[in-house]
C-alpha positions, 0 to 999 in steps of 0.5 A: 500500500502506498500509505505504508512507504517511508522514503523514497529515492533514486540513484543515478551513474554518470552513465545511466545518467547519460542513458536516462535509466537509473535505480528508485528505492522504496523504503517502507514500514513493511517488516517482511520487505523494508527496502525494495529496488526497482533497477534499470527504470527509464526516466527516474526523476519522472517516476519518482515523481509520479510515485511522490505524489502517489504516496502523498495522495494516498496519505491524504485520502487516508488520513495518514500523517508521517513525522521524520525523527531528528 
């Protein structure tokens, strides 16, 4: 479920960078499956904007608030 992502990033090579493909990684509040990669996407900085406002979305609709730890 959407709600239950913590953080999401993607990672970028000069290369991969220079093909327009890269790493996102989804860290979520699931215990069996905290991290999950999701390796070699097209257009990274796309599709990690489209699941951030996915994520956001769905907090929102559910009610669901997430405070950072300092």
């Amino acid at each position: 479920e959407l709600v239950r992502i913590q953080d999401l990033d993607f990672n970028q090579s000069l290369t991969e960078r220079m093909i327009n493909v890269g790493d996102i990684v989804i860290r979520s509040h699931d215990s069996s499956h905290p991290q999950i990669i999701l390796n070699n996407v097209a257009n990274p900085t796309e599709v990690h904007e489209i699941l951030r406002r996915a994520v956001m979305k769905a907090r929102k609709k559910h009610g669901v608030t997430f405070r950072e730890e300092m």
